[in-house]
C-alpha positions in Angstrom: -5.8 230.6 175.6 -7.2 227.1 176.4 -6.3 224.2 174.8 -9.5 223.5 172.7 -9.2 227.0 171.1 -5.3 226.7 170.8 -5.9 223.2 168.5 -8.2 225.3 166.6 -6.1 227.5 165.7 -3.2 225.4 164.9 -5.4 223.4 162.4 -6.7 226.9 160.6 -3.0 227.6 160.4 -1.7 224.4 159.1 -4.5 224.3 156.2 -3.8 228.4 155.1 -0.2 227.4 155.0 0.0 224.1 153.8 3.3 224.1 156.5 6.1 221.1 155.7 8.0 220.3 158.7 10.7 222.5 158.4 10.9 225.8 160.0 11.5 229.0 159.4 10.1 228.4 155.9 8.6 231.1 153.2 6.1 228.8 151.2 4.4 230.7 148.1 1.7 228.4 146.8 -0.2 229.2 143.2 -2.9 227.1 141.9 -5.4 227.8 139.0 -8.6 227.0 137.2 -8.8 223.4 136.2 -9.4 222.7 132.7 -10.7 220.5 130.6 -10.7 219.5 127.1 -13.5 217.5 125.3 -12.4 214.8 122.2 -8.7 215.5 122.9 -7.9 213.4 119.9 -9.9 215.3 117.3 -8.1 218.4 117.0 -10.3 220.1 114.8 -12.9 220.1 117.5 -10.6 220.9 120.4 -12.0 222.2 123.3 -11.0 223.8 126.5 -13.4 224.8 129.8 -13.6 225.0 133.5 -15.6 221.9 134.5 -17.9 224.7 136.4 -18.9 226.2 133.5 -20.6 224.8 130.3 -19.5 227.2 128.2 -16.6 226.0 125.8 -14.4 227.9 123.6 -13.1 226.5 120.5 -8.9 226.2 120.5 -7.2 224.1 117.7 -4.1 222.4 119.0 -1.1 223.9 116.6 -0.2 221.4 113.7 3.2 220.7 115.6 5.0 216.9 114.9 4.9 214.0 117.2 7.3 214.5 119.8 10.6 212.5 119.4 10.0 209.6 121.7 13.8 209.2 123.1 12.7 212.7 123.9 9.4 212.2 125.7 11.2 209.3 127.8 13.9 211.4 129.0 10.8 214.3 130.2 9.1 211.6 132.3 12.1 209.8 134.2 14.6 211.4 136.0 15.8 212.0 140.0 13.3 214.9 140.1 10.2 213.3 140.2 8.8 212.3 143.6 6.8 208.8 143.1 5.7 207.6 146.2 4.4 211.4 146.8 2.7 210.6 143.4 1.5 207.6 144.4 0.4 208.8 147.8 -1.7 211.7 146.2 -4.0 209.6 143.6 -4.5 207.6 146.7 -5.7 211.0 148.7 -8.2 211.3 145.7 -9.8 207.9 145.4 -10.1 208.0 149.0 -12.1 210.8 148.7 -14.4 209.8 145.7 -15.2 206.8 147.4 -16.1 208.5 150.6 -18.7 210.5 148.5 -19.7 206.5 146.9 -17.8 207.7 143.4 -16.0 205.2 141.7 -12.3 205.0 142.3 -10.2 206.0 139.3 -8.2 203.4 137.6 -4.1 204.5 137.4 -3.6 205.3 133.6 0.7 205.0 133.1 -0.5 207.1 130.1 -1.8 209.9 131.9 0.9 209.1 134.4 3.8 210.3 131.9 2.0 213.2 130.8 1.2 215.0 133.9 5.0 213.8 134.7 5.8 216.4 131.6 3.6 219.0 132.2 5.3 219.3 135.7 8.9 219.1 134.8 8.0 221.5 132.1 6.0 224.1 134.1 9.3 223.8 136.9 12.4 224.0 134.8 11.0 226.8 132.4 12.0 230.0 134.4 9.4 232.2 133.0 6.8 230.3 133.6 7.8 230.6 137.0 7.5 234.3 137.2 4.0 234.3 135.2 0.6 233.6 136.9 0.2 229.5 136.6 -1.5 228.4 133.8 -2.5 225.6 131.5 -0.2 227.2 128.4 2.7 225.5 127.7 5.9 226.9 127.7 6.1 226.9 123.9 2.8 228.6 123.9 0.4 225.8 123.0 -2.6 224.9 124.7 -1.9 222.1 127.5 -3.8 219.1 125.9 -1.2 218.9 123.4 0.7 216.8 125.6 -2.5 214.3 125.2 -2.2 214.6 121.8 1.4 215.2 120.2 4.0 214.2 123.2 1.9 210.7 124.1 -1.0 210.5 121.6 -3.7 208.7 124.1 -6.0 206.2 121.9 -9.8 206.1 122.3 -9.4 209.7 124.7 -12.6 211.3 124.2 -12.5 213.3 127.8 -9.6 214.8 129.9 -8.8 217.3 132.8 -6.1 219.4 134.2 -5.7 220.3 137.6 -2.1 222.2 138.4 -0.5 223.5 141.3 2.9 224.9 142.7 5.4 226.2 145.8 8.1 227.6 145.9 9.8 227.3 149.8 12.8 228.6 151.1 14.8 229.0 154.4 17.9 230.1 153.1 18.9 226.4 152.3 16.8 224.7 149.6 18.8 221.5 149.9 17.7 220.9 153.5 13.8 221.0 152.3 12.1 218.2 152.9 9.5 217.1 149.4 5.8 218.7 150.4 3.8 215.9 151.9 0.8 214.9 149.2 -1.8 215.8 152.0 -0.9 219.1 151.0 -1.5 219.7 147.6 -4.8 217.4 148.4 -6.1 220.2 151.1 -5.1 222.9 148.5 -7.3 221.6 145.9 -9.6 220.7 148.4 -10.4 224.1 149.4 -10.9 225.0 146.0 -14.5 224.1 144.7 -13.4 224.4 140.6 -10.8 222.2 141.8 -12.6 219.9 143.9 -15.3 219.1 141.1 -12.7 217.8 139.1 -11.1 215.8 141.8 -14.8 214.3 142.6 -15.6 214.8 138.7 -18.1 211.2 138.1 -17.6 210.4 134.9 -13.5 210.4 135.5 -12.2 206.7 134.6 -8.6 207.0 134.5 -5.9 209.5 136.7 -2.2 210.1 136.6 -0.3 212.0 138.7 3.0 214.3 138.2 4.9 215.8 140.8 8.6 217.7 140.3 11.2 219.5 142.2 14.2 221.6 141.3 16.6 223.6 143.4 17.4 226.3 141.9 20.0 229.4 144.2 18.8 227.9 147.2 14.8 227.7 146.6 12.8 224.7 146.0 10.4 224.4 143.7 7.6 221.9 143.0 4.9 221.5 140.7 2.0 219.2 140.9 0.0 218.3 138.0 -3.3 215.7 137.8 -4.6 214.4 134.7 -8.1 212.6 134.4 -9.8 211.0 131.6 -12.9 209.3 129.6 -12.2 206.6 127.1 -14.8 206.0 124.0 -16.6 202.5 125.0 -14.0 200.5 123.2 -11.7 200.8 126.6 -11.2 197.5 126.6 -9.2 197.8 122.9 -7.4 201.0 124.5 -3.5 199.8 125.5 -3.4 202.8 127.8 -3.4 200.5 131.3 
């Protein structure tokens, strides 16, 4: 095999796989279709669609209470959260937008903390874990809730989802090594739902989410991204 057709295959490889440097290691990656919910704040008018399609469905977000915040700050800290992967994957994505001359999206600590929930929430529930991903929370509500009952976002009036997980294993989960952010990038990447809403234009604001457990030897990681529109009053909008 000669060498130029040898690299090529290693790089075809390395992007079906999405391999870490460990080896020996069973990765099972899932990934869905983005969503997106228009006026997040009215929930009377709540609204969920793929960014591909112009179609939209109406949902109501349940008439649930505000989430205890002692609570909520406890679901976004913790030694399971991987922040300079975070960090390093909203920097994959502006990169990206402003190869294409998009504007680079401004960090929202907002929309920080609630993809930081929908992560940890998605990981720890174990039945989520054998279901196809999705963007239903475990208690059965739609996923913008966390937008709207766990940290209400003032002055919302656009916002996306984009999820994704792996589970890896070589008989040892503590020896894994976190899955590099260029990976979840080049999974989303080779999804064109997915992609749209990375290079989405009107997108202002990003935050990123990224958890880990170990659980009987098998680590698992879920990635979330959350992007939003503010009403034209940003500037009166506390969110960063």
């Amino acid at each position: 095999m000669s060498q130029k057709l040898f690299l090529s295959v290693l790089v075809v490889l390395l992007l079906v796989c999405c391999a870490c440097s460990q080896q020996n290691t069973n990765h099972t990656n899932n990934i869905c279709e983005p969503a997106k919910v228009v006026s997040p704040n009215t929930q009377d008018a709540m609204e969920e669609q793929s960014p591909s399609d112009p179609q939209t469905d109406s949902q109501p977000a349940p008439d649930i209470p505000g989430a205890d915040p002692g609570i909520t700050k406890d679901a976004v800290s913790g030694d399971g959260f991987l922040t300079e992967n975070e960090n390093q994957l909203m920097n994959l994505i502006n990169k990206e937008r402003l190869s294409l001359g998009l504007n680079e999206l401004e960090y929202d600590p907002m929309l920080h903390n609630t993809a930081r929930i929908r992560s940890k929430e998605l990981c720890q529930d174990e039945n989520m874990q054998t279901q196809e991903l999705s963007h239903t929370r475990p208690d059965g509500s739609v996923w913008s809730t966390v937008l709207t009952r766990d940290i209400p976002i003032p002055n919302l009036v656009e916002a996306g989802e984009i999820l994704a997980r792996e589970k890896t294993t070589n008989g040892d989960g503590c020896t894994q090594e976190p899955i590099p952010a260029k990976d979840w990038f080049l999974l989303w990447k080779a999804s064109q739902p997915h992609y749209d809403t990375i290079t989405w234009p009107e997108a202002q604001t990003i935050g990123v989410g990224i958890y880990y457990e170990i659980r009987n030897g098998e680590y698992y990681t879920n990635a979330t991204v959350h992007f939003g529109i503010y009403s034209d009053d940003l500037t009166s909008n506390d969110h960063g």
